[in-house]
Backbone and ligand atoms as CSV (ligand in chain L), in Angstrom:
chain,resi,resn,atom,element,x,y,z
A,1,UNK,N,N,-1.418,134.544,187.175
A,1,UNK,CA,C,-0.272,135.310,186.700
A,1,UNK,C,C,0.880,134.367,186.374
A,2,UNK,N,N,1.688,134.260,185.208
A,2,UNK,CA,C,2.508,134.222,184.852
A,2,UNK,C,C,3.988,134.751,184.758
A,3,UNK,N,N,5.115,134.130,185.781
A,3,UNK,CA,C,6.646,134.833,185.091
A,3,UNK,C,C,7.102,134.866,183.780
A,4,UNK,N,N,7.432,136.152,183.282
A,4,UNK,CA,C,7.713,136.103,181.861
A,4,UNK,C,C,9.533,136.393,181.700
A,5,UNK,N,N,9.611,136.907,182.709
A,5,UNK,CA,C,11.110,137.393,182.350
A,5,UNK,C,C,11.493,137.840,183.337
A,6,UNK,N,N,12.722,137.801,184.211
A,6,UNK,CA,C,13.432,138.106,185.231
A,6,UNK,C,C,14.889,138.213,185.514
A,7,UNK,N,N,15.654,139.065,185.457
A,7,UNK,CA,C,16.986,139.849,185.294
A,7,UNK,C,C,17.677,140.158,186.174
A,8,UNK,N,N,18.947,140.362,186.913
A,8,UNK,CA,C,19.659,140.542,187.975
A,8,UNK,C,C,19.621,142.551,187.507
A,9,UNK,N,N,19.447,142.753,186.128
A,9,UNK,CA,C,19.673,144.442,186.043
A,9,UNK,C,C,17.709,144.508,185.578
A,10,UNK,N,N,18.189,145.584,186.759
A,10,UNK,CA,C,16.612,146.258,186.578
A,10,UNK,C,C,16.125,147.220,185.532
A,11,UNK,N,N,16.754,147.309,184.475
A,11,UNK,CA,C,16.891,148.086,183.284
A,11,UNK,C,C,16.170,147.450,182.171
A,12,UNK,N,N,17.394,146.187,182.564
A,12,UNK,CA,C,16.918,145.308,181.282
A,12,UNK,C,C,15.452,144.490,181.497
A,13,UNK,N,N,14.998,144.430,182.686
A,13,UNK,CA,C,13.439,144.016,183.051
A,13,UNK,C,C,12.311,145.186,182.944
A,14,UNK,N,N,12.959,146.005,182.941
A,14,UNK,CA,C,11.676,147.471,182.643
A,14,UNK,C,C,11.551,147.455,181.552
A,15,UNK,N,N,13.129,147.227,180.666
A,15,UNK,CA,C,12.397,147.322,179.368
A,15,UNK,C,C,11.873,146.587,178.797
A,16,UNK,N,N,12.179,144.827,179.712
A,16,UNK,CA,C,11.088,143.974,178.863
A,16,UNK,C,C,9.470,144.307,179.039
A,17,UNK,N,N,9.435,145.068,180.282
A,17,UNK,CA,C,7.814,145.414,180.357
A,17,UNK,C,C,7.708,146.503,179.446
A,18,UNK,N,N,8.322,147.220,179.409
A,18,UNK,CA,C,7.732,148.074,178.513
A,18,UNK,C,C,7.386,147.998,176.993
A,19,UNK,N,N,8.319,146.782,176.536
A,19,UNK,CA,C,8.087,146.327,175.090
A,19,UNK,C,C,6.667,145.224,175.484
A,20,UNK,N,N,6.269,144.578,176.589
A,20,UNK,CA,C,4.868,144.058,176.338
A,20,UNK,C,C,3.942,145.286,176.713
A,21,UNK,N,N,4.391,146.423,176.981
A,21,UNK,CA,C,3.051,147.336,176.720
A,21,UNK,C,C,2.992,147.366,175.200
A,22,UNK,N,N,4.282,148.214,174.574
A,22,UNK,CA,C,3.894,148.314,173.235
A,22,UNK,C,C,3.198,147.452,172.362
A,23,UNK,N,N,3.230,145.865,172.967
A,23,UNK,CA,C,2.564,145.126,172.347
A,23,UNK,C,C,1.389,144.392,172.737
A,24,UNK,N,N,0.927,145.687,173.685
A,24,UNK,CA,C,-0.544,145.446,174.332
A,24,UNK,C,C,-0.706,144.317,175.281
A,25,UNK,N,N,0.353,144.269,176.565
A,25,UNK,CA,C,-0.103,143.151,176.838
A,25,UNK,C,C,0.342,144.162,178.623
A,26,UNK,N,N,-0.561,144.066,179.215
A,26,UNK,CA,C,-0.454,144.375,180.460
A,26,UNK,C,C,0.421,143.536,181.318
A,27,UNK,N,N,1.507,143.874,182.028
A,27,UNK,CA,C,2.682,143.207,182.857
A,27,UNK,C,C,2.719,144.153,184.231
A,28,UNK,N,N,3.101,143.123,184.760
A,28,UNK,CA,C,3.943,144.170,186.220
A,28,UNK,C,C,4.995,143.665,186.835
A,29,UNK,N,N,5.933,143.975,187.474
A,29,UNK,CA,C,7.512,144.230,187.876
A,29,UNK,C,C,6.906,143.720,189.436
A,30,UNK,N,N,7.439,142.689,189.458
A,30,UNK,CA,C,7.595,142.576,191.112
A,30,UNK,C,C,8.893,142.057,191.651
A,31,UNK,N,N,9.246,142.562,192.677
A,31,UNK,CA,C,10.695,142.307,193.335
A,31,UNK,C,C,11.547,143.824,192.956
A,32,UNK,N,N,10.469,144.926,192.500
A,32,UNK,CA,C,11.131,145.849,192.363
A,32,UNK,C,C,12.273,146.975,192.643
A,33,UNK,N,N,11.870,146.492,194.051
A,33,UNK,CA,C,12.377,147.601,195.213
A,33,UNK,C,C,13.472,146.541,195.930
A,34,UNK,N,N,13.566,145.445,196.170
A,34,UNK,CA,C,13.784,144.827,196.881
A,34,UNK,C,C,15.477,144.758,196.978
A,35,UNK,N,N,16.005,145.170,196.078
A,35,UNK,CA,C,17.652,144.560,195.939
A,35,UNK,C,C,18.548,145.485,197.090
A,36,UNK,N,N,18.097,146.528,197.720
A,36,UNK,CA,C,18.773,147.049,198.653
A,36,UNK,C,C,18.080,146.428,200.140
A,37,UNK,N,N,17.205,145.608,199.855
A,37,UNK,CA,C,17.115,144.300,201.299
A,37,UNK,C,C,17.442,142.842,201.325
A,38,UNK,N,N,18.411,142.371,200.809
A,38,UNK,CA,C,18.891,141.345,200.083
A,38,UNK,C,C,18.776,140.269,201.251
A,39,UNK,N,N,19.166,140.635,202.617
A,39,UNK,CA,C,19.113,139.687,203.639
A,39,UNK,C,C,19.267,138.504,203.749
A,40,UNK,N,N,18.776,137.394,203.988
A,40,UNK,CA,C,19.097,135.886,203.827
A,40,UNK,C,C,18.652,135.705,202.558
A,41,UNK,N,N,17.848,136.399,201.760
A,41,UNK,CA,C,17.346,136.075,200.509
A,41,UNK,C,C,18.581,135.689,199.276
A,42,UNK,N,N,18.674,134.380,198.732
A,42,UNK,CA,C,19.434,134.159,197.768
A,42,UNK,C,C,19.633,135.384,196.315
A,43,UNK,N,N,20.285,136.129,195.623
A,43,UNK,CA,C,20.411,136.930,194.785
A,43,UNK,C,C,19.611,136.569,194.022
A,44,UNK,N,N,19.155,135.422,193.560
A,44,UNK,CA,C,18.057,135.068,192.758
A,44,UNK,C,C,16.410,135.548,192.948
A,45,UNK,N,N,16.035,135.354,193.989
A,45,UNK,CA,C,15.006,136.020,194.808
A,45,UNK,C,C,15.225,137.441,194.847
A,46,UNK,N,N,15.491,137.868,194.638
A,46,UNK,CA,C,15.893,139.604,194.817
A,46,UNK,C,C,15.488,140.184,193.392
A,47,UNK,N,N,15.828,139.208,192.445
A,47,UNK,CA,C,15.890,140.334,191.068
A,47,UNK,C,C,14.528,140.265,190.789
A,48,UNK,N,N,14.112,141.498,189.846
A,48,UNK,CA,C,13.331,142.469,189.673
A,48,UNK,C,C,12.461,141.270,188.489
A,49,UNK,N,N,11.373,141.158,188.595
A,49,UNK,CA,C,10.522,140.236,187.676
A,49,UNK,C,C,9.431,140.702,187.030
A,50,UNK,N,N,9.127,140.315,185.560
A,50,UNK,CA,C,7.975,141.073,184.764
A,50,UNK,C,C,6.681,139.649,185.114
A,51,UNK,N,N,5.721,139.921,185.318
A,51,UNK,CA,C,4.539,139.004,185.463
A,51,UNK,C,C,3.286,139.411,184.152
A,52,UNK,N,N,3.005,138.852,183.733
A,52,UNK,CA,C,1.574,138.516,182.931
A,52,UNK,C,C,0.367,137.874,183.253
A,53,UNK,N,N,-0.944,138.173,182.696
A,53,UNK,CA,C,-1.647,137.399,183.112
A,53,UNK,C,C,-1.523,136.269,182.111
A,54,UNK,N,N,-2.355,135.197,183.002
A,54,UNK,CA,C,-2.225,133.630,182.081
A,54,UNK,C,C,-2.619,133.841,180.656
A,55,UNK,N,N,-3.609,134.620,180.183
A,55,UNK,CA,C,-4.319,134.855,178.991
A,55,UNK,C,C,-3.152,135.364,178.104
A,56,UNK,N,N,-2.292,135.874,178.248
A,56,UNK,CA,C,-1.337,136.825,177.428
A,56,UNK,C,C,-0.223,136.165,177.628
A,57,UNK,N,N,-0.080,135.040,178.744
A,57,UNK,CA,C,1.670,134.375,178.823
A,57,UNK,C,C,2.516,134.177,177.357
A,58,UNK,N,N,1.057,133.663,176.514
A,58,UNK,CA,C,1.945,132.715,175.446
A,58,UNK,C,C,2.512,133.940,174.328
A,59,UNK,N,N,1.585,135.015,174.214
A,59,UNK,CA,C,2.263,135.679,173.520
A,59,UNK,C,C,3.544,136.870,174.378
A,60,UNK,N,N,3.342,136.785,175.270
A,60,UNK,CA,C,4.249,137.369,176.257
A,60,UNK,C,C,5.821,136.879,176.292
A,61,UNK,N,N,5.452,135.012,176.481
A,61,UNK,CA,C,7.002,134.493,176.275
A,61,UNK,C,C,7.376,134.508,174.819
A,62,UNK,N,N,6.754,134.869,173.225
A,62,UNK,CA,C,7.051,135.018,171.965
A,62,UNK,C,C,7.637,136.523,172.020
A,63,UNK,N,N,7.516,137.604,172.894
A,63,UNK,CA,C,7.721,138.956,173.029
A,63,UNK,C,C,9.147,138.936,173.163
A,64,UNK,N,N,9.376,138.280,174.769
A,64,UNK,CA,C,10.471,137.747,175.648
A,64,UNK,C,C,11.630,136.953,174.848
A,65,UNK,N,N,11.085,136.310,174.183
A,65,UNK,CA,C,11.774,135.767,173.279
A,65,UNK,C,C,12.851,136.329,172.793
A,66,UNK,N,N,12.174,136.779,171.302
A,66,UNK,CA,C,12.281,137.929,170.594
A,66,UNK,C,C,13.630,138.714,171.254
A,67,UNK,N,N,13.046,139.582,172.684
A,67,UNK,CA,C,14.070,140.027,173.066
A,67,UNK,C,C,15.153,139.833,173.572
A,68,UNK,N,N,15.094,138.577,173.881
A,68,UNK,CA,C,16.737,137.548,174.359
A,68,UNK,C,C,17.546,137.678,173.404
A,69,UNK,N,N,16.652,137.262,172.313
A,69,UNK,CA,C,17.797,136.731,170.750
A,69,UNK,C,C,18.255,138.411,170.096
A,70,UNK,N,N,17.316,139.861,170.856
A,70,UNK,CA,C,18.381,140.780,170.207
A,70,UNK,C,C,19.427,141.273,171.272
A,71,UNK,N,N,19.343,141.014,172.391
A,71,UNK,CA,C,19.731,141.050,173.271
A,71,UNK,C,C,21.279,140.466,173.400
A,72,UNK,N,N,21.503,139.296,172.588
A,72,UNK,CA,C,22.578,138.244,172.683
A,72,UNK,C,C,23.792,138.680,171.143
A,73,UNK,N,N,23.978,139.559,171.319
A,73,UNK,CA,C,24.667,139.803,170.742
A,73,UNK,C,C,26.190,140.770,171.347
A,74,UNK,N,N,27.230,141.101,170.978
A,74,UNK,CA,C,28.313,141.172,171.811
A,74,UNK,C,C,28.153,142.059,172.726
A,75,UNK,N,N,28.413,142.096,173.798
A,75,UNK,CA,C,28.407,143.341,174.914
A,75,UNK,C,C,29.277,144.264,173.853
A,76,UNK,N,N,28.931,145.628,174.972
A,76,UNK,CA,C,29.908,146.519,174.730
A,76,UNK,C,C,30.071,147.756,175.822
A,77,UNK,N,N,31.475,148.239,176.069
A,77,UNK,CA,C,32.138,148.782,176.924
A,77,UNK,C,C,32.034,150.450,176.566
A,78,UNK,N,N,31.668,151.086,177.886
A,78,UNK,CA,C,31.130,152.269,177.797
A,78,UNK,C,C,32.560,153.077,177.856
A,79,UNK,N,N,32.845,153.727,177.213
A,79,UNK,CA,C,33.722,154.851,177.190
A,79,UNK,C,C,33.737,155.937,177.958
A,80,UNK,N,N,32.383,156.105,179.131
A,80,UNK,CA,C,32.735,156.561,179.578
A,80,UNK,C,C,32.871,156.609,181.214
A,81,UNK,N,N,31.915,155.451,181.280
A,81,UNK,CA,C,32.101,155.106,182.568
A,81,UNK,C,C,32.476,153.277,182.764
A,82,UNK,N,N,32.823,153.051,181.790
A,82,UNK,CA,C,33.394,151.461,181.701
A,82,UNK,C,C,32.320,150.150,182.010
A,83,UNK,N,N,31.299,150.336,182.364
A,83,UNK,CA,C,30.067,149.907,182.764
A,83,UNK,C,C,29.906,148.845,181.153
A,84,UNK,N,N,29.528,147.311,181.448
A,84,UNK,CA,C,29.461,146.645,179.899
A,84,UNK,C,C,27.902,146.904,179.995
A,85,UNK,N,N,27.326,147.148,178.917
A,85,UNK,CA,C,26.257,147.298,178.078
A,85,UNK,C,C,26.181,145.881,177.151
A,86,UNK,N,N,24.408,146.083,177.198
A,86,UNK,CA,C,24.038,144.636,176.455
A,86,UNK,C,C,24.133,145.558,174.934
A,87,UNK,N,N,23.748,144.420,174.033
A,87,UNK,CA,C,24.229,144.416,172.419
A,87,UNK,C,C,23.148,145.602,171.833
A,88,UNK,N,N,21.756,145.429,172.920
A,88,UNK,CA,C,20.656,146.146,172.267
A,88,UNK,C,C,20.376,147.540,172.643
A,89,UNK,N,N,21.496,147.654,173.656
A,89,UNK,CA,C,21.416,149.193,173.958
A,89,UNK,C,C,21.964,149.988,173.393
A,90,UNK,N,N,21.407,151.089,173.143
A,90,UNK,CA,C,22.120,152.406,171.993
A,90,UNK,C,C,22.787,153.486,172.973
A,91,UNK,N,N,22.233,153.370,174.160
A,91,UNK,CA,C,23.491,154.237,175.374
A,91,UNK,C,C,23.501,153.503,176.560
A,92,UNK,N,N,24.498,153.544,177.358
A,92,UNK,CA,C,25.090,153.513,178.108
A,92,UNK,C,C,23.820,153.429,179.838
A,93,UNK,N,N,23.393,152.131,179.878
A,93,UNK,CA,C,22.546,152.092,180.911
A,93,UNK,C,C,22.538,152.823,182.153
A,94,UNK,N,N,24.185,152.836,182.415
A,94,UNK,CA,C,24.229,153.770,183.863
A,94,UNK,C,C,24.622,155.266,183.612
A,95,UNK,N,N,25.009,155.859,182.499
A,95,UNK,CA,C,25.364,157.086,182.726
A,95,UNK,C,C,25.267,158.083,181.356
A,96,UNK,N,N,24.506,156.972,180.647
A,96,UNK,CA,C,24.076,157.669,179.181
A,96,UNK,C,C,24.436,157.723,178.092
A,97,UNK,N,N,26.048,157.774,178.479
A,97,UNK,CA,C,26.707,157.829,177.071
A,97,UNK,C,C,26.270,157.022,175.778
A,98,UNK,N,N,26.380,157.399,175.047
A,98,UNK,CA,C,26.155,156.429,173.305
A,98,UNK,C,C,27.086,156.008,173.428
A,99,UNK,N,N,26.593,154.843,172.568
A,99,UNK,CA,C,27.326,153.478,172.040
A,99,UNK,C,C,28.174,153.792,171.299
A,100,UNK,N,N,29.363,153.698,171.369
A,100,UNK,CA,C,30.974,154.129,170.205
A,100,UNK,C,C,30.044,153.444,169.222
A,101,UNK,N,N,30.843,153.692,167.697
A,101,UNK,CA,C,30.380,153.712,166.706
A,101,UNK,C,C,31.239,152.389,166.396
A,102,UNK,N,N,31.095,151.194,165.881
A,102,UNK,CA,C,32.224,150.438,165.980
A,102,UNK,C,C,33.051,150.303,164.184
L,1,ZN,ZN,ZN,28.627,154.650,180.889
């Protein structure tokens, strides 16, 4: 198994698994549960991680990729619960709202 991608928001790591389903590549989330037992564990160790098998890494990190570079584009501030949102989200991760129209 292979790490492909790993995130302090557990949002933005589901959805990287879920874009390697769409692109046929079996993943799984480990460290899922873990952020409400944080304990001596460094914050790094805690966040939520997508795994691959070795056979699929390489097109897995071209997936991962992909989604960094749409990813990196300006935050933006939720109107309605003030929460910043990444560039590639169309609502509001914690509470739904859509993205103001800019
Ligand atoms: Zn919001």
């Amino acid at each position: 198994m292979k790490l492909v991608y790993t995130h302090e928001n557990k949002i933005l790591v589901e959805n990287a698994k879920n874009l390697l389903s769409e692109h046929g590549i079996e993943a799984v989330l480990r460290n899922e549960f873990s952020s409400g037992a944080m304990g001596d564990l460094s914050p790094m160790d805690t966040w939520p991680e997508v795994w691959v098998n070795d056979d699929a890494a390489v097109q897995a990190e071209a997936v991962v990729a992909a989604l960094k570079s749409a990813v990196q584009g300006p935050t933006w501030q939720c109107a309605h619960c003030h929460e910043e949102n990444e560039a590639s989200f169309d609502v509001c991760w914690q509470c739904q709202t859509e993205k103001p129209a800019v």
